[in-house]
C-alpha positions as protocol buffer text, in pm:
chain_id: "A"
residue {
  index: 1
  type: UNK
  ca { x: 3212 y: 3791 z: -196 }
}
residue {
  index: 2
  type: UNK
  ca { x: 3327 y: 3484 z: -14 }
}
residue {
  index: 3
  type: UNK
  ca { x: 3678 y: 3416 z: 44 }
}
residue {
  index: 4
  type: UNK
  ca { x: 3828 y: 3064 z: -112 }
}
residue {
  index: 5
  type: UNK
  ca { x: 4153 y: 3085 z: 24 }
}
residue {
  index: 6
  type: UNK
  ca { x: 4320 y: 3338 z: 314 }
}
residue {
  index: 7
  type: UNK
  ca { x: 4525 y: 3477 z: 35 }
}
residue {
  index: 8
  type: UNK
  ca { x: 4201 y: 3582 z: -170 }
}
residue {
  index: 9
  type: UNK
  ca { x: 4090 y: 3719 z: 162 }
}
residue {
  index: 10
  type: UNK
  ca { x: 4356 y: 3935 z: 214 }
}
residue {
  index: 11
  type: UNK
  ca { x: 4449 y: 4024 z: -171 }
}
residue {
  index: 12
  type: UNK
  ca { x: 4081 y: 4082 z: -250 }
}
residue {
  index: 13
  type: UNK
  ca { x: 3820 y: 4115 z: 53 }
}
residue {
  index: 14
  type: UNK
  ca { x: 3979 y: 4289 z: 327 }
}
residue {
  index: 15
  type: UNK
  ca { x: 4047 y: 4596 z: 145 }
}
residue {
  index: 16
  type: UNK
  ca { x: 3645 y: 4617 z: 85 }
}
residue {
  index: 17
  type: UNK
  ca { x: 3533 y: 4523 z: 456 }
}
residue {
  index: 18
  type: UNK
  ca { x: 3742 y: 4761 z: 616 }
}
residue {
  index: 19
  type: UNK
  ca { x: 3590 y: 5045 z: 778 }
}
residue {
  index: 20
  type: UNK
  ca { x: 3820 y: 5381 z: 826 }
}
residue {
  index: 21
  type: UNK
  ca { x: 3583 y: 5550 z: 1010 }
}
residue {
  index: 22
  type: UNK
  ca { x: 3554 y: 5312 z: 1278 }
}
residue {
  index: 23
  type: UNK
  ca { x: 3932 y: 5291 z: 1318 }
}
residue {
  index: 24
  type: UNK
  ca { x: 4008 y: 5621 z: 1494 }
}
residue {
  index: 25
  type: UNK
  ca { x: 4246 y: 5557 z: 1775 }
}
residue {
  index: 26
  type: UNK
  ca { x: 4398 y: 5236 z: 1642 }
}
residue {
  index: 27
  type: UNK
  ca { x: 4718 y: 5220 z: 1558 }
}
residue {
  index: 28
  type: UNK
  ca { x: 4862 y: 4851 z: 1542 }
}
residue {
  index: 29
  type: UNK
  ca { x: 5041 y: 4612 z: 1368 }
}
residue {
  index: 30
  type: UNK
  ca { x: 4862 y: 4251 z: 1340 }
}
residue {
  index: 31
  type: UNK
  ca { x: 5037 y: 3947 z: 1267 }
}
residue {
  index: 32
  type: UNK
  ca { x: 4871 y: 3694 z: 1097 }
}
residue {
  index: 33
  type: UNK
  ca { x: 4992 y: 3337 z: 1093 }
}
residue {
  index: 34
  type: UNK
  ca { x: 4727 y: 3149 z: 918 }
}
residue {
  index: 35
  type: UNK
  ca { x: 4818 y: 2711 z: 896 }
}
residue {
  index: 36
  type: UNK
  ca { x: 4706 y: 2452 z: 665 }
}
residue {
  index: 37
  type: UNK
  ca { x: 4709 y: 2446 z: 275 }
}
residue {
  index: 38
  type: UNK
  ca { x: 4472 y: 2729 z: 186 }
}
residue {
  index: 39
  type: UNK
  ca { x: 4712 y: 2950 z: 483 }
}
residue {
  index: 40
  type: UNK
  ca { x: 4997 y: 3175 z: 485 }
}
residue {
  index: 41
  type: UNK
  ca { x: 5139 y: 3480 z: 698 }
}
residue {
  index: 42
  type: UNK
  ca { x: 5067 y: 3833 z: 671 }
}
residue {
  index: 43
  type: UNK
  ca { x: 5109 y: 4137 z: 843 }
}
residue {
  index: 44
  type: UNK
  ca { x: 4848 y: 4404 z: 891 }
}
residue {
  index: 45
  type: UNK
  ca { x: 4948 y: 4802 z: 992 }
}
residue {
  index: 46
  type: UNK
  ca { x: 4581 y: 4976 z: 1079 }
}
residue {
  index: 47
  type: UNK
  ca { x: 4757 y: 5366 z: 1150 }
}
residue {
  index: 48
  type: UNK
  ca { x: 4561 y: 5655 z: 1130 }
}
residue {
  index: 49
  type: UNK
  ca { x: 4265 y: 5534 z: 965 }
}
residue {
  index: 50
  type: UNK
  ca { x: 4496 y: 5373 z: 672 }
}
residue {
  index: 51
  type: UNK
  ca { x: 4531 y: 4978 z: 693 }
}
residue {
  index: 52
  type: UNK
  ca { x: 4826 y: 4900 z: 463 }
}
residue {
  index: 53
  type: UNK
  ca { x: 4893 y: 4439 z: 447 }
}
residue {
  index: 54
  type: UNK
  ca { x: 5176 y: 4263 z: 312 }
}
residue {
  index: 55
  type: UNK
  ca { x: 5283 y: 3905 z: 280 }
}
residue {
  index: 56
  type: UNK
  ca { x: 5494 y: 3746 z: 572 }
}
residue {
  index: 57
  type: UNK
  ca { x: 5608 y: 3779 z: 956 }
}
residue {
  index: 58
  type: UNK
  ca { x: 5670 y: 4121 z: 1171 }
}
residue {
  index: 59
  type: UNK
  ca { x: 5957 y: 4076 z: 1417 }
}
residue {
  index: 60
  type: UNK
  ca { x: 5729 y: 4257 z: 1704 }
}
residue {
  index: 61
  type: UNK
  ca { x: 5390 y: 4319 z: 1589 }
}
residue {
  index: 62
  type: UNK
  ca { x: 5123 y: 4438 z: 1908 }
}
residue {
  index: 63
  type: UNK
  ca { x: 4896 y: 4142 z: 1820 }
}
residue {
  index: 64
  type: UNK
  ca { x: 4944 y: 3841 z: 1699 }
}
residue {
  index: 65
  type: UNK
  ca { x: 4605 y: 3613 z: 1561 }
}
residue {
  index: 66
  type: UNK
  ca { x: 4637 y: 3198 z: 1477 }
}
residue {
  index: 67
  type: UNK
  ca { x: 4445 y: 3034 z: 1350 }
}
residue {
  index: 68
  type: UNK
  ca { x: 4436 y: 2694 z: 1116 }
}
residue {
  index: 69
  type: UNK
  ca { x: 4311 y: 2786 z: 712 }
}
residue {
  index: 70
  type: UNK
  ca { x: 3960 y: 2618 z: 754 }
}
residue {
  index: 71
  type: UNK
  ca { x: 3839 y: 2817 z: 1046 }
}
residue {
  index: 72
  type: UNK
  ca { x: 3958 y: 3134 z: 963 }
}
residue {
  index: 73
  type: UNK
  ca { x: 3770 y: 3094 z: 653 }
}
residue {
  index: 74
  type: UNK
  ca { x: 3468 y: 3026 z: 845 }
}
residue {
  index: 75
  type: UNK
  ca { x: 3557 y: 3316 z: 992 }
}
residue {
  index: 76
  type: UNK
  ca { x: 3569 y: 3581 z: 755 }
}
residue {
  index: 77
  type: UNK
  ca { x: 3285 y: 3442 z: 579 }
}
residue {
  index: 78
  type: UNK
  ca { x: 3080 y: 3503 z: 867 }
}
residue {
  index: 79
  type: UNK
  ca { x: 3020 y: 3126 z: 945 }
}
residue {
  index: 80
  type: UNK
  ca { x: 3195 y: 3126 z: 1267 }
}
residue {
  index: 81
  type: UNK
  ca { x: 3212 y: 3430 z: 1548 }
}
residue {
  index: 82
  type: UNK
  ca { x: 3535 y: 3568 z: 1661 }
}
residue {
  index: 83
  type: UNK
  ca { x: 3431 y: 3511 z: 2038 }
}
residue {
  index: 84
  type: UNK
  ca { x: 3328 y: 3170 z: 2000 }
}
residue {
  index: 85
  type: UNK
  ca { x: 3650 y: 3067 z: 1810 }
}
residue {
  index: 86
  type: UNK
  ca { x: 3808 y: 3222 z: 2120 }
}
residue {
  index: 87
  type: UNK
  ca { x: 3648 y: 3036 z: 2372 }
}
residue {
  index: 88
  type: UNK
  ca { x: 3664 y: 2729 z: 2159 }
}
residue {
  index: 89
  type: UNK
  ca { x: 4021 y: 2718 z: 2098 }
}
residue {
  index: 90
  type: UNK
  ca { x: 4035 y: 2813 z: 1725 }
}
residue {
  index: 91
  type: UNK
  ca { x: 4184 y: 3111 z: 1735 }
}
residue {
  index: 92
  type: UNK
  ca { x: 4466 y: 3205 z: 1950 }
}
residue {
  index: 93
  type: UNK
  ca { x: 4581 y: 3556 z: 2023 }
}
residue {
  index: 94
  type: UNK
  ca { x: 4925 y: 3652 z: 2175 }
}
residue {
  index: 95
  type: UNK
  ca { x: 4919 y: 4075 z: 2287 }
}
residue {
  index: 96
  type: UNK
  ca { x: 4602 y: 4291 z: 2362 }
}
residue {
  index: 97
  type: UNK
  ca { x: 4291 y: 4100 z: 2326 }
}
residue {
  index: 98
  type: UNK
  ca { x: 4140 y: 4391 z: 2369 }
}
residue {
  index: 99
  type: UNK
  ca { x: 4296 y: 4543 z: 2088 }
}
residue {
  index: 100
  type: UNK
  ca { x: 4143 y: 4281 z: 1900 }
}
residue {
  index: 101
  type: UNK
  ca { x: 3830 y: 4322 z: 2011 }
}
residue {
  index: 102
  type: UNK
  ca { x: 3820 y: 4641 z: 1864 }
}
residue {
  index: 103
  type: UNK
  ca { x: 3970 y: 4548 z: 1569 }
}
residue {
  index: 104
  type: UNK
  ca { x: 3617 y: 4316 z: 1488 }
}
residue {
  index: 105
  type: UNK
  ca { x: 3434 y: 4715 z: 1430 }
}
residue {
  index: 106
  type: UNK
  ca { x: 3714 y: 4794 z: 1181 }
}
residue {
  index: 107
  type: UNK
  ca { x: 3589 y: 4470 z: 941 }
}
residue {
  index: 108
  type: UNK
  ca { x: 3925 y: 4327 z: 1014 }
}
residue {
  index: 109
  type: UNK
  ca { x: 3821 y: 4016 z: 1193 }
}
């Protein structure tokens, strides 16, 4: 299924790519400020294997992704690679880069 809007990605699509087994170890909270018209904010807790999102900002999450609504659907729709929006300048991370690094095996990016 291909994700129309970041809202549809999060509401319907993440749930389904996400892959438990492959999140041993991780325990984070991702904030998610998506811009544009198709955008919005969310925040992601991956903890114990369980990913749990909700709509809006975290006061101190460990990671923080932006990007603007037209790449991040290219994103998560597999038209665009998370290390070339890095090294491109579409998507900007604030904490462990690392972290989200690893987060790419979970089906979250």
């Amino acid at each position: 299924m291909e994700a129309k809007t970041s809202q549809e990605f999060f509401d319907k699509i993440l749930r389904s790519k996400f892959r438990p087994d492959r999140a041993k170890g991780i325990n984070v909270t991702v904030q998610v400020n998506i811009s544009g018209p198709k955008g919005g904010d969310w925040t992601v807790d991956i903890k114990e294997e369980k990913m749990q999102i909700r709509n809006g900002n975290y006061d101190s999450p460990d990671l923080t992704i932006g990007m603007a609504d037209s790449d991040f659907l290219d994103l998560v729709n597999d038209r665009l690679n998370v290390q070339k929006a890095f090294f491109t300048g579409k998507i900007r991370f604030k904490g462990d880069i690392g972290l989200a690094l690893r987060l790419k095996d979970t089906g979250f990016l």
